[in-house]
Structures are given as C-alpha cells and as structure tokens.
C-alpha positions in Angstrom: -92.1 146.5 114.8 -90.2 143.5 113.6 -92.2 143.5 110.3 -91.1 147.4 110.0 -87.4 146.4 110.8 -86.7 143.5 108.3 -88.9 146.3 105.4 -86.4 148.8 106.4 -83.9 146.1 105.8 -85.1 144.9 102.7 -85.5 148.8 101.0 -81.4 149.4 102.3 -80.3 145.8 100.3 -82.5 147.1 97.2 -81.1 150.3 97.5 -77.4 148.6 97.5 -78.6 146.5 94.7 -79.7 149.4 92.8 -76.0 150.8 93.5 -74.2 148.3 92.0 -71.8 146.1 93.6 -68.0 147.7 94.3 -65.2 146.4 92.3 -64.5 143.5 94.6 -68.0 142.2 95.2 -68.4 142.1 90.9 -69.5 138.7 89.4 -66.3 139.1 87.1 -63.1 141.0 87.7 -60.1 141.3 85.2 -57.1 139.3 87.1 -59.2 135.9 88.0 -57.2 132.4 88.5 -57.1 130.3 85.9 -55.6 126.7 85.6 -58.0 124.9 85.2 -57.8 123.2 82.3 -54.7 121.3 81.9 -53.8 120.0 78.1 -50.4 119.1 79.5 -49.3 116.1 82.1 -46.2 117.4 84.2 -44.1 115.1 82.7 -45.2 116.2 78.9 -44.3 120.1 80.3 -40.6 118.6 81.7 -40.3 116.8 77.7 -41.4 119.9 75.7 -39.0 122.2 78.0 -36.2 120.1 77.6 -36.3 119.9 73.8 -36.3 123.3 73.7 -33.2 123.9 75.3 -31.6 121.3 72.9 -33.4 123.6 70.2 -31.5 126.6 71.1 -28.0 125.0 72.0 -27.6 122.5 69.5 -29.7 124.7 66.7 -29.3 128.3 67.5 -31.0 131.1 66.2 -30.3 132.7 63.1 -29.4 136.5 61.7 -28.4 137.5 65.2 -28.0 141.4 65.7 -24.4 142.4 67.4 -25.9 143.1 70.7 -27.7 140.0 71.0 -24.1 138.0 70.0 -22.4 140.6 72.3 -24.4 139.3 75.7 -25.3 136.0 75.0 -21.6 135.1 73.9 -20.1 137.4 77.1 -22.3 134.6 78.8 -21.2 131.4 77.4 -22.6 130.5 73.9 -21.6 131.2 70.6 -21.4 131.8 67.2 -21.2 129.5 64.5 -19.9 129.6 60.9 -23.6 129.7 59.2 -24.3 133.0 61.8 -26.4 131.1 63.8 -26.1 132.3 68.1 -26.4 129.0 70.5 -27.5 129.6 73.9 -26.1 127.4 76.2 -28.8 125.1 78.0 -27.6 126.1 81.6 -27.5 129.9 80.9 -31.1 129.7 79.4 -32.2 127.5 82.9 -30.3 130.3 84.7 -32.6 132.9 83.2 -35.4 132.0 83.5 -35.0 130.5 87.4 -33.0 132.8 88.9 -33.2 136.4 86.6 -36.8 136.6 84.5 -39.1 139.0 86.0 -41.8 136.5 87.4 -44.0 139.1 87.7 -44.4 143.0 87.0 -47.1 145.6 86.6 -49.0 147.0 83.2 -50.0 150.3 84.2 -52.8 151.9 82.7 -52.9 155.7 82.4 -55.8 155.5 84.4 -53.8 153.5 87.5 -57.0 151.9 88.9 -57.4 150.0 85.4 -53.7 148.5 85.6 -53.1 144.9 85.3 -50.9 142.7 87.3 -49.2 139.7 85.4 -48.4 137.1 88.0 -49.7 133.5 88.7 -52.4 132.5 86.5 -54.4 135.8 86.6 -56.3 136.1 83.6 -56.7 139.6 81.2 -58.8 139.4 78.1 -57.5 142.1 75.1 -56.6 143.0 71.7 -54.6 143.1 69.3 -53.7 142.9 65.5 -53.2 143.4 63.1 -56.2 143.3 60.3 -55.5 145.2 57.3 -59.3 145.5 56.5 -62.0 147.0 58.2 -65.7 145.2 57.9 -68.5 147.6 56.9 -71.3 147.2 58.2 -73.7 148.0 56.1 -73.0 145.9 53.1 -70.7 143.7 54.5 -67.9 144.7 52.3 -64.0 144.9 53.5 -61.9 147.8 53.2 -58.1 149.0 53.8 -58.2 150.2 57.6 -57.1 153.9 58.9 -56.1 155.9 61.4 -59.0 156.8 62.2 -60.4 153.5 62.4 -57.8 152.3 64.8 -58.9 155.4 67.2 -62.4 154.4 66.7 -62.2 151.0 68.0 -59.5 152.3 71.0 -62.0 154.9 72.3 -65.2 152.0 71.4 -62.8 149.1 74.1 -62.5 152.1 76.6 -66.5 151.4 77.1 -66.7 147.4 77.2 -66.3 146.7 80.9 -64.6 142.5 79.6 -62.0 143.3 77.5 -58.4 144.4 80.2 -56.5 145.9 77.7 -56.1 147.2 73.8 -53.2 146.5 71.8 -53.5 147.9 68.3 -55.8 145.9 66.4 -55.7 147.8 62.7 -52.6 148.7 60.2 -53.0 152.0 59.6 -52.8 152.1 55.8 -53.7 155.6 55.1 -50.1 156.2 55.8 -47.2 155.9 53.9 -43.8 155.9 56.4 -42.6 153.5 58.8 -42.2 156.5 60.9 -45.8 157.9 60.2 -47.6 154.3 61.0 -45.2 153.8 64.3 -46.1 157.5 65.9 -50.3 157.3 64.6 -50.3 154.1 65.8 -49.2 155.0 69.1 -50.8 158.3 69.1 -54.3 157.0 67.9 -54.5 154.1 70.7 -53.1 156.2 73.1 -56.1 159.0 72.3 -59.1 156.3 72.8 -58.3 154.5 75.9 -56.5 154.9 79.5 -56.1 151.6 80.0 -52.8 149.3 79.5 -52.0 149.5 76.0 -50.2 148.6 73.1 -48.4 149.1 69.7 -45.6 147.8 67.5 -42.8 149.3 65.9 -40.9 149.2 62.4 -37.6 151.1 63.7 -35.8 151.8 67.0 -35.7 155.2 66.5 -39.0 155.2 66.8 -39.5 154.4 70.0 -38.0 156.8 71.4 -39.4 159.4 69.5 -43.1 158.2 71.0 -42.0 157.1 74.4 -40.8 160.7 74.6 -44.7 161.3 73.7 -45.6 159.0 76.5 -43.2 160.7 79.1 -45.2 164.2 77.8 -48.0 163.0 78.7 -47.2 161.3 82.3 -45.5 164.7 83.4 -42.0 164.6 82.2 -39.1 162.8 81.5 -38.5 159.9 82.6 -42.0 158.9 83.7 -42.6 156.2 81.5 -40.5 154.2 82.7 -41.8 154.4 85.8 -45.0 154.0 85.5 -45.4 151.9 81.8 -48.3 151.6 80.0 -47.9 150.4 77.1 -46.4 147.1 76.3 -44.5 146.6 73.0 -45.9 143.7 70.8 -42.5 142.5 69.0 -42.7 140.0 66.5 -39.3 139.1 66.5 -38.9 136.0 64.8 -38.9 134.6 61.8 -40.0 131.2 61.9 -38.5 128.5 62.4 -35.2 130.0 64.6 -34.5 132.6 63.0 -34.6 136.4 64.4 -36.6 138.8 62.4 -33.4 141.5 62.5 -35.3 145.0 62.4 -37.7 144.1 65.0 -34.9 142.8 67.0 -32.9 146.7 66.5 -36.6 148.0 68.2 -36.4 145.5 71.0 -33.0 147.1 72.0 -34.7 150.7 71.5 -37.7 148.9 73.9 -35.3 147.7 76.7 -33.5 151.2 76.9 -36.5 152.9 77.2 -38.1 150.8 79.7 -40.8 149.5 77.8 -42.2 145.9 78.8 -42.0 143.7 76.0 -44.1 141.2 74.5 -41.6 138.3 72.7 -43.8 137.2 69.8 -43.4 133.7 68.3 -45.9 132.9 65.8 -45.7 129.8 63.9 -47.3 128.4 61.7 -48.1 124.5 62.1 -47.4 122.6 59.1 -46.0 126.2 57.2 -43.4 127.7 59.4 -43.6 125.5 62.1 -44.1 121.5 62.4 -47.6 119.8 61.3 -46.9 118.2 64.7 -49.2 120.4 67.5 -46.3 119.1 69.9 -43.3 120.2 67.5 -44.9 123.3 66.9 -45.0 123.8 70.7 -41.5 122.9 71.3 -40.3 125.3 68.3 -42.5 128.8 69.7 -40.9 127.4 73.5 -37.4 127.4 72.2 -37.4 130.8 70.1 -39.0 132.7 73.1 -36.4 131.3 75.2 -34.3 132.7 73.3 -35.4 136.1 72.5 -36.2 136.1 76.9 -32.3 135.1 77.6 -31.1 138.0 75.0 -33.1 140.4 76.9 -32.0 139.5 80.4 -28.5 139.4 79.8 -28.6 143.1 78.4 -31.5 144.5 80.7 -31.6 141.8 84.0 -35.6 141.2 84.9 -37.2 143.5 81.9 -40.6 143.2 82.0 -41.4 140.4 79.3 -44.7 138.2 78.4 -43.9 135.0 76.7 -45.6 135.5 73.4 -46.3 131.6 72.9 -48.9 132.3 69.6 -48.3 128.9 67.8 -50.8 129.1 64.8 -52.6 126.2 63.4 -53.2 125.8 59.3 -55.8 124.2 57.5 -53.5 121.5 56.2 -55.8 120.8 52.8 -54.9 124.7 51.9 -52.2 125.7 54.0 -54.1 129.0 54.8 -54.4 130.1 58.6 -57.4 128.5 60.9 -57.1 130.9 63.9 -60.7 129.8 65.2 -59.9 125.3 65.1 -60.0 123.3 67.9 -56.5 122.9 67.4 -55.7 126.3 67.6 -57.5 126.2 71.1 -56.0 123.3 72.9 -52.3 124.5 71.3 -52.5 127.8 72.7 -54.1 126.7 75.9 -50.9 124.4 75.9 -48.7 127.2 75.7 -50.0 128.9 78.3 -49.6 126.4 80.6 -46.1 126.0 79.3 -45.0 129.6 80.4 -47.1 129.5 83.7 -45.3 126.3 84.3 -41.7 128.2 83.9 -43.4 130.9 86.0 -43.5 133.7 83.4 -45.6 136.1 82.6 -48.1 134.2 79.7 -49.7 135.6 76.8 -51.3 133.4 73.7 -54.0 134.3 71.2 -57.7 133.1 71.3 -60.5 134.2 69.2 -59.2 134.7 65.9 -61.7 133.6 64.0 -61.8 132.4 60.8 -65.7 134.0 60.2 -65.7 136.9 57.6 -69.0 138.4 59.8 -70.2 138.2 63.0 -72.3 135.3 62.9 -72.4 131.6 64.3 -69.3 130.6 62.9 -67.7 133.2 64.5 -69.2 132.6 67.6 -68.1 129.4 68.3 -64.6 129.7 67.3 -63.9 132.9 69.6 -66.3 131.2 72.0 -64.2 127.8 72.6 -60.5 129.6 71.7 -61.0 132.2 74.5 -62.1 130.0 77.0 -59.8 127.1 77.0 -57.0 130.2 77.0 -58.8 131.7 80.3 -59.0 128.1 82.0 -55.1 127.3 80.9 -54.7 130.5 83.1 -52.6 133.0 80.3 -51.8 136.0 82.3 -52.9 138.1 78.9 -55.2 136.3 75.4 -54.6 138.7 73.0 -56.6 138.3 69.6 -60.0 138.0 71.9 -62.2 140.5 70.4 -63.0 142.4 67.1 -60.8 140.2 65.2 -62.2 138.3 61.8 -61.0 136.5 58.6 -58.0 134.6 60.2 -56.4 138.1 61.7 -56.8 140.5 58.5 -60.1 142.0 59.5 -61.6 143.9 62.3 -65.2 144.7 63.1 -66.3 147.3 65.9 -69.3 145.4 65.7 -67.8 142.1 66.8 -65.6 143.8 69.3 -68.9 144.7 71.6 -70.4 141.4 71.0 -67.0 140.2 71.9 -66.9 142.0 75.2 -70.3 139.7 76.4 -68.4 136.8 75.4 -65.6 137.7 77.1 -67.6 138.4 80.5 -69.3 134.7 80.3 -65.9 133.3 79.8 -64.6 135.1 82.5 -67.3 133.7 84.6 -66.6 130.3 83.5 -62.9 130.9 84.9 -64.9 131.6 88.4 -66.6 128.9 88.7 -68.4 128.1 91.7 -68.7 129.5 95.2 -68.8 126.4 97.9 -69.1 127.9 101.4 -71.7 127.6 104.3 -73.4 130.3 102.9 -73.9 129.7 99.0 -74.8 125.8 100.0 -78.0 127.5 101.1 -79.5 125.2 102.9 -81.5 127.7 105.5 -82.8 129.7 102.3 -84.2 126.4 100.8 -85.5 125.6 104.2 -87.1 128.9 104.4 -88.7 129.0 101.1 -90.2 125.7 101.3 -92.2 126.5 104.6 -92.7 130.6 103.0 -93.3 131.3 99.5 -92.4 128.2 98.0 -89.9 130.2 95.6 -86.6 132.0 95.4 -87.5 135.6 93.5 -88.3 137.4 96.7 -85.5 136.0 98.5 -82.7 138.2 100.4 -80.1 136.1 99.3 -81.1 136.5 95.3 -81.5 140.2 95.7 -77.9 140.2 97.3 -76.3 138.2 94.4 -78.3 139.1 91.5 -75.1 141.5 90.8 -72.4 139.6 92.7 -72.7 136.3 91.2 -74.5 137.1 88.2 -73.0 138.6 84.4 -75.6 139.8 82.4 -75.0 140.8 78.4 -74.9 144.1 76.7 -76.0 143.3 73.3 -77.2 139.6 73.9 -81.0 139.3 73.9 -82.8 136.7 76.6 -86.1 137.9 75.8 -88.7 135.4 74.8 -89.3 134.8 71.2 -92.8 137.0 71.5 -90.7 140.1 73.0 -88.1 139.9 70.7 -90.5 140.2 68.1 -92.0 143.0 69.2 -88.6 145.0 70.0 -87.5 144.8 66.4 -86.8 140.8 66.1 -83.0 142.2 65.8 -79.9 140.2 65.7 -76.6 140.4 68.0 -75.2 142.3 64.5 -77.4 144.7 64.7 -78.1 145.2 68.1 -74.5 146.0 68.5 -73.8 148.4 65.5 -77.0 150.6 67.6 -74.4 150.5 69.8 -71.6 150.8 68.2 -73.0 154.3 66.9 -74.2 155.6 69.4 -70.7 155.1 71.6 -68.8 156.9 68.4 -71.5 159.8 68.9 -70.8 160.2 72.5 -67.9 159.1 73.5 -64.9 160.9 73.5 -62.3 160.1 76.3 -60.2 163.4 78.0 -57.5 161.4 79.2 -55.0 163.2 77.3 -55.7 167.3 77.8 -56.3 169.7 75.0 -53.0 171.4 76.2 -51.2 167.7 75.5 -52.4 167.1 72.7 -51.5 170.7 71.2 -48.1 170.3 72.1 -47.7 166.2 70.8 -48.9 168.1 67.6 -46.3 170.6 67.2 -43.4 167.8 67.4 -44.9 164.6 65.6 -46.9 164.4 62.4 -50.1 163.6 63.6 -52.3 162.3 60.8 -55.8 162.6 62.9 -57.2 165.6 62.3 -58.1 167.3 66.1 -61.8 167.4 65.5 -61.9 163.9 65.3 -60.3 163.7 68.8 -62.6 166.4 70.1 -66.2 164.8 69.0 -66.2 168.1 66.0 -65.9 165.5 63.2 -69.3 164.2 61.1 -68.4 160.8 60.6 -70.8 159.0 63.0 
C-alpha cells in the first residue's frame, strides 16, 4: 500500500511536470532583481551626480523650445545670450527627489504581459533603428520595410525572453515623416500585445496615432489610461544641446499621456568625452535635463532615463556597440539612474557582428548581462540587432531570445534554503540509487529551476550529426519560417483594423495582416 501511495504520488508530480510550471514557479520571469554587479563605488555615483548638476547650471542646454524656457525659467533658471536654458542645481535635486515618477506601469495590450518599472526589476527588449535588413540566404543587406518591421513584431510576440518590442527597423519603403510615424506605429502595434514602442518625426503625429491607440483600447481617452506604448525620444543632440523637433513631439507625448523614454546617446570620444567617466557625466546631465523639463510641465510623467552612452573604436571613430567598454559604461548608467531611483533603461547587445556568428555572440552575450546584473529596469538594443545598430536579423532575434533567458537566469542566481541545500536528497541517494535522475526533487525542478534553449543544440556531437549537423543560423531561420507561416496575432480585430484603414494611410497591405500574403 505504501509502495502504491508514493507511485500515485510520483505519476501526479510527472503529470504537473508535464503541465508546465505556472508563471510564478518559472525558472525565469521578466521583472527579476538585479544589482548585482556594481561598476560604481557610492562615492564615484555622489561625484558623477554632482558634476552633472554643475553641467546643466553652469553649461545649460542649447536650442531650447519656448515651452521648455517657459517652465524651467517660471522655476528659477534662465536663459542666456548664446540661447542656452540653465537649470538651477536645487530645482533639478528637487525633481528628481520630491516630483519624478519613481515608478509607473508599461501596459501591454494584453494586461497580463505588462511591465512594472520600479527597483531594479529587469525587462529585456528591442529597439532600433537598423536601416538594413540581413538576408538570409546569401547574407546580403538590404533597405528594411514595413513589412519587415511587422515581421519581426509578430516573430518577438512568440520568444517567451524578450519583455517588450520597441521598433527595431526604419521603414524605408516610405516616403513622409507622417507615413513612417503612423506605419511604424501601426506595423508594431499589428505583431505584438505586449508593451511597445515607436518614435516620432512631428507632434502632430502623435496624436493622430494615439487617437489610433485610443480606437483600439475602446474609446477616447483610454490610452492614457492604460498606456502601452512608450515613446523612444532621442532628444538630444550631443553634447547639451536639444535636438528641437523631437523636443516639439515630447510636448505632443506629455499631452497625450504617453510615457517617455529621454534618450541620450553619446558618442565617447565623437560626441561625447574619450573619458568613459565624462561620457557618463555628460548622458547624466542631459537626461537631467530633458527629466526636469518634463516635470515642470507634466509633474510625475512617466519617464525612463535613457542613459545610452556609446563607445567608439577610437583608431576609426566608427561605433563599437558590442566592446567591453560599451558593457561596463552602460552597466554604469544603469546603476546611476537606479541610484537616483528612476526608472532605468540602457542598451546592451548591439553588436558589432554583420551575421549571427561567434563574434556576435559574445558581444550581445557579455553587453546584456552586465546590463541585467547592474539592475536597468528596461536593456533595449538586446536582440536582433547587428552591424553597430544599422541592421536587423529575425534570425538573430530568436537566437537572441535563448540568450536572453540564460542571462536572465544568471540575474537569479542561486536558491539557499533548507530545502535546495539538499542534504536529505543526498542522504537518500547515497543509501538508494546512488544517483539523482529518478529523484522527486529533480522531477520538481527540472522546470522550476531549469531554462532550456529554443534553437541551441546540447546534443552530443554523434546526434547532432545525424539531425542535420545544423548551426544556431540555421536552426533558427527553420524557425523563423515556420513562425511567419503560422503566426498571425488577433489582438487587433478585423473590425479595428477596417476602421484604422479608412482614416490613416496604411502602407501594409491587409493580407499580410491576415496570413493571405505569399511571402513566407
């Protein structure tokens, strides 16, 4: 009876097993802590900070637009004779202690995919954006589409490690600012239901597409309750000076209710100082800025600090997105904004690989991970991404999205508890079957504790041989095909998408939306 009762036992935990674990009980979850790994002593985070504020009060910004000068000298700086707005250090401290939203919510359309930016919860994404598009077949580049940029949002609604997809291709099939801004929007929008993103030439854009997004969340208004798509805004032009068009869409952003991602993207030794530090201090200082502006129009917008300090290769001058230095700097950053308690976001795994091969590998491998262990609430750039940012490969996005779930694991780490310290299984096993593959306690974690690849082979040599003796590449380009054959998401009803056509010029035709197109 007792050898019936622990059978019975034993088929219920297979049977669970079988099940799959729920969403809490997963090896990997989006929203893990990170923090681990600390580039930065306190006391170099209190020296960066402060010569940042001197930055923006002694320096200013230049090529303000009137709103900006409107709030920030209403609050106490001003304008000087060369244009340039200075931000008072004590309003800037007062912003970010006592106004800055510390936290806020990035709703997906589907709600149980939405992410929570607080702490140092960790979201792996997209973003862009490549102007080239890697084929496959004879690894050749070509200009990206619209169609392409649906292609890869409907591909990242499959891959369980990547949170989130921000546009990751320039649609340049298109000729309009106005054509790009609403397919952009549109295409993303189409492939995925989880929290989202896009980027806009001109304001009045944005509310031509949020009135899209309102459409399709029921009706006016709803958008800004329940946003899900977070606006990348590259609005500087390094070093300190505001890029002024993408600073008229910010306005258009915060009126709407859109959460806002304040972009800084220096260049070390280009547009920003040779010095990792400098370059640091200068990204710190001009999202400081660009975070005061938007809290003294709109107190406690949603905002990420967009720290995305690049790194050049100093014998060329020409991007290295995948270095070492790149890692650590952004890494840096993070911990910069997580130290202010802000919302973080940085870029990891640009690499500087043309294919998806070794090279690219360990550049996305080590960028990523430092970024996860520095704890950024959101690493864009993480998967897809090739050439230093201008291409984009769906194969490297689902090779990507294993990487992704091993570096999430890595941000884990280890379980110590009475339990896991096993020492009644070991006890067991030496005086039973002298090994651990039978053993309740490796059928209950095999799931639970466990990530296992999609594309990534761990068969032996022999049996990889025999199964084709295929490479990641290829592995994930099967898979890549036979996602674009199948998969074609119905968030966004036929009824919805009938009437988004009848207002905007939608440049997709419908049966590519409907799985009617021959394409794949």
């Amino acid at each position: 009876m007792a050898r019936r009762r622990r059978a019975g036992g034993r088929a219920a935990r297979v049977a669970a097993r079988r099940a799959g674990p729920t969403e809490e009980e997963r090896a990997v979850r989006p929203g893990q802590s990170g923090g681990a790994y600390r580039p930065l002593t306190e006391s170099d985070m209190e020296r960066v900070y402060e010569a940042a504020l001197e930055l923006v009060e002694e320096v200013g910004m230049g090529d303000p637009i009137p709103e900006f000068i409107e709030a920030v000298t209403g609050a106490g700086g001003h304008l000087d004779e060369d244009n340039r707005l200075h931000y008072p250090r004590s309003l800037v401290k007062r912003i970010v202690e006592e106004v800055a939203a510390k936290e806020w919510v990035w709703h997906g359309i589907d709600e149980d995919k939405s992410i929570e930016l607080s702490g140092n919860k960790v979201h792996y994404g997209t973003a862009g954006a490549a102007v080239l598009m890697l084929d496959y077949h004879d690894r050749t580049f070509r200009p990206s589409t619209t169609a392409d940029l649906y292609d890869a949002s409907r591909l990242n609604n499959t891959l369980e490690h990547i949170h989130f997809f921000l546009r990751t291709m320039v649609t340049r099939d298109l000729e309009t600012s106005r054509e790009v801004d609403i397919n952009t929007a549109y295409a993303t929008m189409m492939g995925t239901d989880k929290p989202q993103g896009t980027s806009f030439f001109r304001p009045e854009h944005v509310y031509e597409v949020v009135e899209m997004y309102d459409h399709v969340l029921g009706g006016e208004g709803e958008f800004r309750r329940r946003p899900f798509v977070c606006a990348n805004n590259t609005f500087v032009v390094p070093p300190l000076r505001f890029a002024y068009e993408s600073t008229e869409a910010m306005v258009a952003q915060i009126e709407t209710g859109m959460p806002i991602n304040l972009l800084s993207a220096g260049q070390a030794g280009a547009t920003s100082p040779a010095a990792l530090g400098g370059s640091l201090v200068q990204a710190l200082a001009e999202c400081l800025a660009g975070l005061t502006s938007v809290n003294l129009i709109s107190p406690g917008h949603p905002c990420v600090m967009g720290l995305w300090p690049f790194v050049s290769d100093l014998r060329t001058g020409a991007m290295s997105g995948g270095s070492g230095e790149e890692a650590v700097l952004n890494a840096a950053a993070a911990q910069m904004a997580n130290w202010l308690g802000l919302p973080s976001g940085v870029a990891a795994g640009m690499a500087d690989s043309k294919l998806p091969d070794n090279q690219a590998g360990y550049e996305k491998g080590i960028t990523t991970v430092l970024a996860g262990q520095a704890g950024a609430n959101l690493v864009y750039e993480s998967a897809g991404m090739l050439g230093s940012l201008l291409a984009f490969s769906l194969e490297a996005l689902v090779i990507d999205n294993d990487m992704l779930g091993a570096a999430n694991r890595t941000i884990r780490g280890v379980d110590i508890d009475d339990s896991t310290l096993s020492l009644d299984v070991i006890r067991e096993t030496i005086s039973g079957p002298g090994h651990f593959l039978g053993s309740d306690q490796t059928l209950h974690l095999m799931q639970r504790e466990y990530v296992y690849p999609v594309i990534g082979d761990r068969n032996s040599p022999d049996d990889w041989r025999e199964l084709g003796a295929k490479n990641a590449a290829e592995r994930a380009h099967e898979h890549v095909r036979e996602v674009m054959r199948t998969h074609f998401p119905g968030h966004i009803s036929r009824a919805q998408d009938e009437r988004i056509r009848s207002r905007l010029p939608i440049a997709l035709p419908v049966e590519e939306v409907t799985g009617q197109g021959t394409r794949w």
